[in-house]
N, CA, C and O atoms as a GROMACS GRO file, in nm:
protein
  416
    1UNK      N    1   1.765  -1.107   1.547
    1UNK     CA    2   1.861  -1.125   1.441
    1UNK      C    3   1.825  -1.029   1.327
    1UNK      O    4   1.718  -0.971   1.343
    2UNK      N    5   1.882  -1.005   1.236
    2UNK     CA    6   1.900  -0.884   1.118
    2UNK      C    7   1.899  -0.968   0.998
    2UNK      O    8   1.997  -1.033   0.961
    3UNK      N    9   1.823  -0.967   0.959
    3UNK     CA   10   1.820  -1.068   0.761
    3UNK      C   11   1.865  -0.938   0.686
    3UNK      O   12   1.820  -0.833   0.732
    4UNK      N   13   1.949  -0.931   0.575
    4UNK     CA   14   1.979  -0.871   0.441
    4UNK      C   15   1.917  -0.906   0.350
    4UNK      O   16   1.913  -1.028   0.332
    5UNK      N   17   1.844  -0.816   0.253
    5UNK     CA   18   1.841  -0.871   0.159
    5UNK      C   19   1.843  -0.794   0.007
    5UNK      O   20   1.824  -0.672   0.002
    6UNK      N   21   1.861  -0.852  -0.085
    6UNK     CA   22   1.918  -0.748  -0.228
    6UNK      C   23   1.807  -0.847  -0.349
    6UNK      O   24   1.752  -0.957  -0.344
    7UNK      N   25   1.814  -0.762  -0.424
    7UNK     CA   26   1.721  -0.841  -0.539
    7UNK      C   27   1.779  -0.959  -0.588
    7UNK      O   28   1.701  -1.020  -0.661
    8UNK      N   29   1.897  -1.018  -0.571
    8UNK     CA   30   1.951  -1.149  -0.571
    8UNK      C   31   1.925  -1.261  -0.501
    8UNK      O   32   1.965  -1.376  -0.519
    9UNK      N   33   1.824  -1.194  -0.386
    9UNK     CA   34   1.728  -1.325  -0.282
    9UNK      C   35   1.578  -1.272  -0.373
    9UNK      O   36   1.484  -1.268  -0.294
   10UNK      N   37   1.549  -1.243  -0.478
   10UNK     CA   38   1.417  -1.280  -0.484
   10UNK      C   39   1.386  -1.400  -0.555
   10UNK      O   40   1.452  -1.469  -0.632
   11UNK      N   41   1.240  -1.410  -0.501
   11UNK     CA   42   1.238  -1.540  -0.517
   11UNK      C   43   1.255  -1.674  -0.438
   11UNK      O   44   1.196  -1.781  -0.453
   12UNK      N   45   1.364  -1.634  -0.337
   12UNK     CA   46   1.438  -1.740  -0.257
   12UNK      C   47   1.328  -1.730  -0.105
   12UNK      O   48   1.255  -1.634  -0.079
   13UNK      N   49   1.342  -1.846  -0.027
   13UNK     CA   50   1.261  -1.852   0.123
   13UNK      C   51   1.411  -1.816   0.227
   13UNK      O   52   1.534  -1.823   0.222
   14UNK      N   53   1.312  -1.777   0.307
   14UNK     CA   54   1.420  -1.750   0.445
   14UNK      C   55   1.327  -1.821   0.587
   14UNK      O   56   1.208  -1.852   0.588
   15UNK      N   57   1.399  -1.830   0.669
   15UNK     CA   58   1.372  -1.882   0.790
   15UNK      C   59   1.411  -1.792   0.856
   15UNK      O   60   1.527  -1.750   0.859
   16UNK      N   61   1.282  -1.734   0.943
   16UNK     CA   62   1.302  -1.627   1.000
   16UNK      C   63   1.246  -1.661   1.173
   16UNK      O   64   1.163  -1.747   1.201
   17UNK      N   65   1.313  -1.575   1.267
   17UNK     CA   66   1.211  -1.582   1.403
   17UNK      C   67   1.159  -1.450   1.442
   17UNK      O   68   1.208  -1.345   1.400
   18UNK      N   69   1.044  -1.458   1.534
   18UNK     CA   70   0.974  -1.310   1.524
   18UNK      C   71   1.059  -1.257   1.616
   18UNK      O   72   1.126  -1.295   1.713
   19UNK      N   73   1.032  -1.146   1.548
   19UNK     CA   74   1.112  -0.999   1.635
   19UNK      C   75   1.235  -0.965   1.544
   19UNK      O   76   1.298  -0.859   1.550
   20UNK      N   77   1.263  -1.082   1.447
   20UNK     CA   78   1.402  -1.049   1.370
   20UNK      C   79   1.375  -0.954   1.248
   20UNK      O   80   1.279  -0.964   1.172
   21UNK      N   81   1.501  -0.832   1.239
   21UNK     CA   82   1.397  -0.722   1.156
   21UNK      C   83   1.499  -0.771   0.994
   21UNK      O   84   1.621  -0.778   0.986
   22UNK      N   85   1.418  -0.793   0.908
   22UNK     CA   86   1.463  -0.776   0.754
   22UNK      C   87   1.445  -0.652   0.660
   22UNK      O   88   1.345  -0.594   0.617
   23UNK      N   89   1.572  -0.634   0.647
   23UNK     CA   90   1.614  -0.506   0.598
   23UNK      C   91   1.650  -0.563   0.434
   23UNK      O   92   1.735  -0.646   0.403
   24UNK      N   93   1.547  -0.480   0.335
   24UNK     CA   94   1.609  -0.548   0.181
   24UNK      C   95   1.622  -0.400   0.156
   24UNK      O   96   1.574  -0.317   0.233
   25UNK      N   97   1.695  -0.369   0.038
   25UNK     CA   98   1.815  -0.314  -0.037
   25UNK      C   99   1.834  -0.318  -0.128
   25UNK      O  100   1.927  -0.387  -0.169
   26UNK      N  101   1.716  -0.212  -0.248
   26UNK     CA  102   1.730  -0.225  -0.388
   26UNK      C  103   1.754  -0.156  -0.471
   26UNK      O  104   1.821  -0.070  -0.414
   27UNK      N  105   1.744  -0.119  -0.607
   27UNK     CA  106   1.869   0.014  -0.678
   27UNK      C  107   1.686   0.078  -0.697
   27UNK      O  108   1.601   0.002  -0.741
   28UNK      N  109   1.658   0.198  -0.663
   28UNK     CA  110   1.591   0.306  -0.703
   28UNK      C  111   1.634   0.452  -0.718
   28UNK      O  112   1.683   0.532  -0.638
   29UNK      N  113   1.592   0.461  -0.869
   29UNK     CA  114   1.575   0.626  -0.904
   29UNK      C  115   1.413   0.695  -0.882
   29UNK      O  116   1.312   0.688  -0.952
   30UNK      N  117   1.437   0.750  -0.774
   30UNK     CA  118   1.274   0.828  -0.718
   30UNK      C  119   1.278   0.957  -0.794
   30UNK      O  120   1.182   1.032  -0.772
   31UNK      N  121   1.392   1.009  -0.898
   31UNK     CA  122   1.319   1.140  -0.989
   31UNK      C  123   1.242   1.067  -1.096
   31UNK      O  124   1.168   1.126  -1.174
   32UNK      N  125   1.260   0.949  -1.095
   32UNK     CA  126   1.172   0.923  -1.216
   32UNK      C  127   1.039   0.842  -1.200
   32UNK      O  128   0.977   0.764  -1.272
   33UNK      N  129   1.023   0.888  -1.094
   33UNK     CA  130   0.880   0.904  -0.976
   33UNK      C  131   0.863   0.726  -0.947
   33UNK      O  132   0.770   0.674  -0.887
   34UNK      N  133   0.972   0.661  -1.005
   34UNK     CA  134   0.901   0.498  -0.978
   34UNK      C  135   1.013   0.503  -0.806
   34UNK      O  136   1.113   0.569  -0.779
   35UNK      N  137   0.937   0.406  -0.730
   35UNK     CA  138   0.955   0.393  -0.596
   35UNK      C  139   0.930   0.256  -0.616
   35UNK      O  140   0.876   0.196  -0.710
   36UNK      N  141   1.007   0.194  -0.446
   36UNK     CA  142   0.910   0.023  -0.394
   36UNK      C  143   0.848   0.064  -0.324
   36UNK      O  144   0.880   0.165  -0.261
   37UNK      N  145   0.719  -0.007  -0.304
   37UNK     CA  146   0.638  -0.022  -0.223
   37UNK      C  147   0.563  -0.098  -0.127
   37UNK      O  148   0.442  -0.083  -0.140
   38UNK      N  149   0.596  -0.167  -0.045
   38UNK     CA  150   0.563  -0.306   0.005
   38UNK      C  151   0.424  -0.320   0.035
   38UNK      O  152   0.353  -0.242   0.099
   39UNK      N  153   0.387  -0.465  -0.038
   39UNK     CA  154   0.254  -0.507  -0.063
   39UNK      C  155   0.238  -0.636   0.089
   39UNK      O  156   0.221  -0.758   0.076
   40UNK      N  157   0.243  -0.600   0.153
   40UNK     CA  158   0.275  -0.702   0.299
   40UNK      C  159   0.119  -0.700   0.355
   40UNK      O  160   0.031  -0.620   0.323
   41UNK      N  161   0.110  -0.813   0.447
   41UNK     CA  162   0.048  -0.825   0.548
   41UNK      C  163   0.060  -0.801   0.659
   41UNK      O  164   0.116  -0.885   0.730
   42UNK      N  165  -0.006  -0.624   0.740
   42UNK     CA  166   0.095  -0.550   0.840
   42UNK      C  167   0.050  -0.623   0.958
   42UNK      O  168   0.086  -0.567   1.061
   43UNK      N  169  -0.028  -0.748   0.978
   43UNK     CA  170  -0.053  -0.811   1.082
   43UNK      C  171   0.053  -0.939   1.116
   43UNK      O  172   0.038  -1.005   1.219
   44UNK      N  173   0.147  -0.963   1.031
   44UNK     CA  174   0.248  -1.067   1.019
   44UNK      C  175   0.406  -0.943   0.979
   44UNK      O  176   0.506  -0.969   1.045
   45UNK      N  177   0.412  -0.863   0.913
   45UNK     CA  178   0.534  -0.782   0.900
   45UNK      C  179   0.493  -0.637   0.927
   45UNK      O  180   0.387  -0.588   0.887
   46UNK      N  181   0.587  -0.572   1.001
   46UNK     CA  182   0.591  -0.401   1.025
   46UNK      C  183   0.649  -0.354   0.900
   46UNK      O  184   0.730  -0.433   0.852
   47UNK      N  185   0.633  -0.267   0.846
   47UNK     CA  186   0.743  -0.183   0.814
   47UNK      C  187   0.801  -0.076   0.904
   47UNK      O  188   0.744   0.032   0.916
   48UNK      N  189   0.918  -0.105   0.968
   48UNK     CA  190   0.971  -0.018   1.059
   48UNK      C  191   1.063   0.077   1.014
   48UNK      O  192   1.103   0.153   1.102
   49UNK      N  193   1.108   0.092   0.902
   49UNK     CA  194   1.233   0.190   0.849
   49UNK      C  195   1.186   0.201   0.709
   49UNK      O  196   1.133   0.110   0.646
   50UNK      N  197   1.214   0.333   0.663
   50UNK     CA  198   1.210   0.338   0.485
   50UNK      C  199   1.289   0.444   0.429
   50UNK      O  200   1.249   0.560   0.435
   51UNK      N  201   1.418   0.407   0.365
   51UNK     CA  202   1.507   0.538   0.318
   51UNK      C  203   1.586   0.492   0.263
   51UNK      O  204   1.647   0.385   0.263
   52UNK      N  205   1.583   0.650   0.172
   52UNK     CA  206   1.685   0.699   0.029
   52UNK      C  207   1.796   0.688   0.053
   52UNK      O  208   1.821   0.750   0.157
   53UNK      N  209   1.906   0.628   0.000
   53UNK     CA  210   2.065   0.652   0.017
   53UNK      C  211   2.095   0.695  -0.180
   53UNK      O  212   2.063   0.623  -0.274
   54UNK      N  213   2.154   0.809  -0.185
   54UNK     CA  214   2.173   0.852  -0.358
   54UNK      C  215   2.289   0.881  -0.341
   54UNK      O  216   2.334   0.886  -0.227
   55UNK      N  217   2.358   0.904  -0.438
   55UNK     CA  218   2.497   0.962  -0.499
   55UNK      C  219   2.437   1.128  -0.463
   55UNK      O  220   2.316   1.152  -0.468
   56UNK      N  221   2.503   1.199  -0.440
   56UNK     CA  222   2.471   1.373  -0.439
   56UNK      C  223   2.504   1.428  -0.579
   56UNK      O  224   2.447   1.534  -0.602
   57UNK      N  225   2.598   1.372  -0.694
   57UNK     CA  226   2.633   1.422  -0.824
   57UNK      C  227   2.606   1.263  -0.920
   57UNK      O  228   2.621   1.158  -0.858
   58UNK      N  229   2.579   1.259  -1.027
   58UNK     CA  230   2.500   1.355  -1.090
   58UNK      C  231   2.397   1.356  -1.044
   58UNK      O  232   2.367   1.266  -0.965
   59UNK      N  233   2.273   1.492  -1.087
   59UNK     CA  234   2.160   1.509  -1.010
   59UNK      C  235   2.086   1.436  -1.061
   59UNK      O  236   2.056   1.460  -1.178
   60UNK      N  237   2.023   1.310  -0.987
   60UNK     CA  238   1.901   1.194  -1.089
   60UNK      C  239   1.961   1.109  -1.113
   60UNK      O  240   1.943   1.053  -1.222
   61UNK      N  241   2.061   1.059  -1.018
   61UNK     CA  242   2.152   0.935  -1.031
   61UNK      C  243   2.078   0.824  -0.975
   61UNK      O  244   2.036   0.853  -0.862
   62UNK      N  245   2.049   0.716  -1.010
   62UNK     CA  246   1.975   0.662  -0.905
   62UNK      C  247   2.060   0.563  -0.780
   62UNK      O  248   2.172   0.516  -0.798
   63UNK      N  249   2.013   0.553  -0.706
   63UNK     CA  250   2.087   0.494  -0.560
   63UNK      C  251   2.013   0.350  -0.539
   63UNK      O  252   1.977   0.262  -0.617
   64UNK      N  253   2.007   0.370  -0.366
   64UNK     CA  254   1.894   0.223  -0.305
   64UNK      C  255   1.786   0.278  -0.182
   64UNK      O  256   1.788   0.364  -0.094
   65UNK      N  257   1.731   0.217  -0.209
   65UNK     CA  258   1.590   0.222  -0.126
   65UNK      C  259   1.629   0.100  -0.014
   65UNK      O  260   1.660  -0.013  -0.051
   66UNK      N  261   1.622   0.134   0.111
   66UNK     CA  262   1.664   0.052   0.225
   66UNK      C  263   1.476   0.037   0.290
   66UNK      O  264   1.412   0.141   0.306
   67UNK      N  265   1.427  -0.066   0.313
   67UNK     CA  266   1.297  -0.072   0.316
   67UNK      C  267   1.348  -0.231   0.500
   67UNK      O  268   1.405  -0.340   0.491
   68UNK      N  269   1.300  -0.170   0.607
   68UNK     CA  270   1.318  -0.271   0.691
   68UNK      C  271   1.192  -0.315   0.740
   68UNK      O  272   1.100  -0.234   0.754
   69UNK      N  273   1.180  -0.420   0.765
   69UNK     CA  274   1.060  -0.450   0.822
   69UNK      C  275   1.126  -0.588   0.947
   69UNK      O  276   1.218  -0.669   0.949
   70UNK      N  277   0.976  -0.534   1.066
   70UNK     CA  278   0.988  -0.661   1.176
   70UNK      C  279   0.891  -0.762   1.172
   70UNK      O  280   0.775  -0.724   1.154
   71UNK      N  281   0.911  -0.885   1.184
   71UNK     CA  282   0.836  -1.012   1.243
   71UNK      C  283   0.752  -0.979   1.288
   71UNK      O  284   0.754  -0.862   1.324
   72UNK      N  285   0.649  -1.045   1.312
   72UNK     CA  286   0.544  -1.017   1.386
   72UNK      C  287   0.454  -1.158   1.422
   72UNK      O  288   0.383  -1.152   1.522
   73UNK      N  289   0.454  -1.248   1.365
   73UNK     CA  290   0.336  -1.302   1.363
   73UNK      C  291   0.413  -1.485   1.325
   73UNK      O  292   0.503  -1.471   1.242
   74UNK      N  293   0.398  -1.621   1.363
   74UNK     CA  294   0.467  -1.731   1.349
   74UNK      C  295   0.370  -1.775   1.196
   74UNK      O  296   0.250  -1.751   1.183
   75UNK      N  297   0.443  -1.832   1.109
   75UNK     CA  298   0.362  -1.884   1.006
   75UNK      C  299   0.423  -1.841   0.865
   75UNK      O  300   0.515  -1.760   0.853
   76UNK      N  301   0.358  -1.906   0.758
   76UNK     CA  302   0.459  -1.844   0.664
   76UNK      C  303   0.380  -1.729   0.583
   76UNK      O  304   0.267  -1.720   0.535
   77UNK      N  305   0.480  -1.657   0.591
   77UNK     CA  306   0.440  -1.496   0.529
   77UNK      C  307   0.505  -1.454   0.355
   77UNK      O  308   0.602  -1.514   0.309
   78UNK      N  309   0.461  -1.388   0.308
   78UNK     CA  310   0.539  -1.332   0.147
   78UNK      C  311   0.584  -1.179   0.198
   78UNK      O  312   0.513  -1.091   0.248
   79UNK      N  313   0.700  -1.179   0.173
   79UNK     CA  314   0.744  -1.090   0.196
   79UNK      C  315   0.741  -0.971   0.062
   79UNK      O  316   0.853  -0.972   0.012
   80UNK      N  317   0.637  -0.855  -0.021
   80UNK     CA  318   0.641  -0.875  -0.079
   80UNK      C  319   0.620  -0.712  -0.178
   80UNK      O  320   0.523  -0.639  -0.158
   81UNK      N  321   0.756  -0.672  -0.305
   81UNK     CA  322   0.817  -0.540  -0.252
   81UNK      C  323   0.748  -0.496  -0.423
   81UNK      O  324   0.782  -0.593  -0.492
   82UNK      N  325   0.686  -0.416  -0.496
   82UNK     CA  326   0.678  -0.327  -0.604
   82UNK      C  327   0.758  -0.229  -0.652
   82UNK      O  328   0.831  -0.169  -0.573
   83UNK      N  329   0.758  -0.207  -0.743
   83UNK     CA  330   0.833  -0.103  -0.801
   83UNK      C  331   0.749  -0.020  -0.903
   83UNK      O  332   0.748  -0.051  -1.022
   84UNK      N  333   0.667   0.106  -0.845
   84UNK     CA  334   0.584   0.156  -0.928
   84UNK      C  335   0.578   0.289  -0.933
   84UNK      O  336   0.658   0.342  -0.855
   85UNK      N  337   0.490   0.389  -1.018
   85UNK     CA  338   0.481   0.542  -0.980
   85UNK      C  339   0.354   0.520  -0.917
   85UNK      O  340   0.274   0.436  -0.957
   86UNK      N  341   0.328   0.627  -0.776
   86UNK     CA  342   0.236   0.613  -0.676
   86UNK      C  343   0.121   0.626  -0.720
   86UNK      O  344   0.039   0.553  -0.664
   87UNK      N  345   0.071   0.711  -0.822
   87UNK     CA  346   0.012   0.758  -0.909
   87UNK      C  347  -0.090   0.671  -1.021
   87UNK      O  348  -0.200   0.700  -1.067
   88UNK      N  349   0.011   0.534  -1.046
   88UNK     CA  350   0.022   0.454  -1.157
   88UNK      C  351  -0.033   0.300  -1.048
   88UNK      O  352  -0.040   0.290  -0.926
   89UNK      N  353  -0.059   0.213  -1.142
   89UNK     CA  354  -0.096   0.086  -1.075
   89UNK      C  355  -0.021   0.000  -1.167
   89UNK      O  356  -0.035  -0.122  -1.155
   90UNK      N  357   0.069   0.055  -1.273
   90UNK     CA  358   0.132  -0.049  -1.317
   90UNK      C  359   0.285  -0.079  -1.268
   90UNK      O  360   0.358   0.013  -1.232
   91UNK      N  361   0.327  -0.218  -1.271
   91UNK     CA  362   0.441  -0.223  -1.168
   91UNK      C  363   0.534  -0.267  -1.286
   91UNK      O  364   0.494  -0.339  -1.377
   92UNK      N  365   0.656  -0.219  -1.277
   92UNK     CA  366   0.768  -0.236  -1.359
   92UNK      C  367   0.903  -0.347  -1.278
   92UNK      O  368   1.000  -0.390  -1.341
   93UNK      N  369   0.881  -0.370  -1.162
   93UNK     CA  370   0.970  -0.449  -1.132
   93UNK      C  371   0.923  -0.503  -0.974
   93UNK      O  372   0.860  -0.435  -0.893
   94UNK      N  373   0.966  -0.630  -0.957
   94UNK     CA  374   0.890  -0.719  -0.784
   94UNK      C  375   0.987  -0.751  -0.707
   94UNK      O  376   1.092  -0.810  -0.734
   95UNK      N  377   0.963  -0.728  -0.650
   95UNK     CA  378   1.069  -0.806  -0.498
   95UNK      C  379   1.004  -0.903  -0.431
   95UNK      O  380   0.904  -0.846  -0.386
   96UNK      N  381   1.001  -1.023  -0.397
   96UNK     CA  382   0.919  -1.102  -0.381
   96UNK      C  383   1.030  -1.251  -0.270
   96UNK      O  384   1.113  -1.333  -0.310
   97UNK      N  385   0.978  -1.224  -0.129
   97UNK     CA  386   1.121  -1.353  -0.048
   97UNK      C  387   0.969  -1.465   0.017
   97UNK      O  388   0.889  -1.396   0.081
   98UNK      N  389   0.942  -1.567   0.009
   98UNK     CA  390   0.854  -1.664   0.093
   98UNK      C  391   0.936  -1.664   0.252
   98UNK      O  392   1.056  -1.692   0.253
   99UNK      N  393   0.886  -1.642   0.342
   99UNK     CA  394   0.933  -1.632   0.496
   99UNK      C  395   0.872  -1.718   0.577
   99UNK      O  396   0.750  -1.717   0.587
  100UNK      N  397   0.938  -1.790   0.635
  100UNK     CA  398   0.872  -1.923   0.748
  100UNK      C  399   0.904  -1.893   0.889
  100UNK      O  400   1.009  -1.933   0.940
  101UNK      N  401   0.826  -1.831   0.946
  101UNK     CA  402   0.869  -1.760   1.085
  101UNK      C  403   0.851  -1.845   1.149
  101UNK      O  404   0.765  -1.922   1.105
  102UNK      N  405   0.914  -1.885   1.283
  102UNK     CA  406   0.894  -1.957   1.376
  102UNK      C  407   0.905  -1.859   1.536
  102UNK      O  408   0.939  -1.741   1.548
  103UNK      N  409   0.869  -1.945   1.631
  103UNK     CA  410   0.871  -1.858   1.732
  103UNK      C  411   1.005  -1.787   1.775
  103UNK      O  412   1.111  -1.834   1.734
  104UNK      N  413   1.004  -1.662   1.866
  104UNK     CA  414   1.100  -1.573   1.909
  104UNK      C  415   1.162  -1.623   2.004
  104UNK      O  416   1.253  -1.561   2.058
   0.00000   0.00000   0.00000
């Protein structure tokens, strides 16, 4: 199965089964070097996909960051996303879903 998710599920739990991939979907401007970054446990979630979708005009518009990740592991997991410069350790914004996986 395919979970969505947008910064309007943070915060919120999902019920998930393994193998099902969750794809979240949030507004980033990467010229202004801040990015997400997922703070996960890669023994319970993959990150399997990570990409830019922008406007092409104006230049430095900011768009969304499509960040997917797969199941992996039964138990409950934090699904759990930053918003920082790579550079920097301070975080300006969280993505944050509680996940209760059950078997596939």
């Amino acid at each position: 199965m395919r979970v969505n998710l947008t910064q309007d599920d943070s915060g919120q739990a999902r019920n998930v089964q393994i193998g099902d991939e969750i794809t979240v979907v949030l507004e980033e401007n990467p010229t202004t070097g801040f990015r997400w970054h997922a703070d996960i446990d890669p023994a319970r979630l993959a990150l399997t996909a990570d990409s830019y979708q922008g406007p092409e005009r104006p230049v430095g518009a900011s768009g969304t960051r499509h960040l997917t990740f797969t199941v992996l592991q039964p138990g409950p997991v934090r699904l759990h996303l930053v918003k920082r410069r790579s550079w920097e350790q301070a975080v300006v914004a969280e993505f944050d879903a509680a996940l209760d996986v059950v078997g596939g």
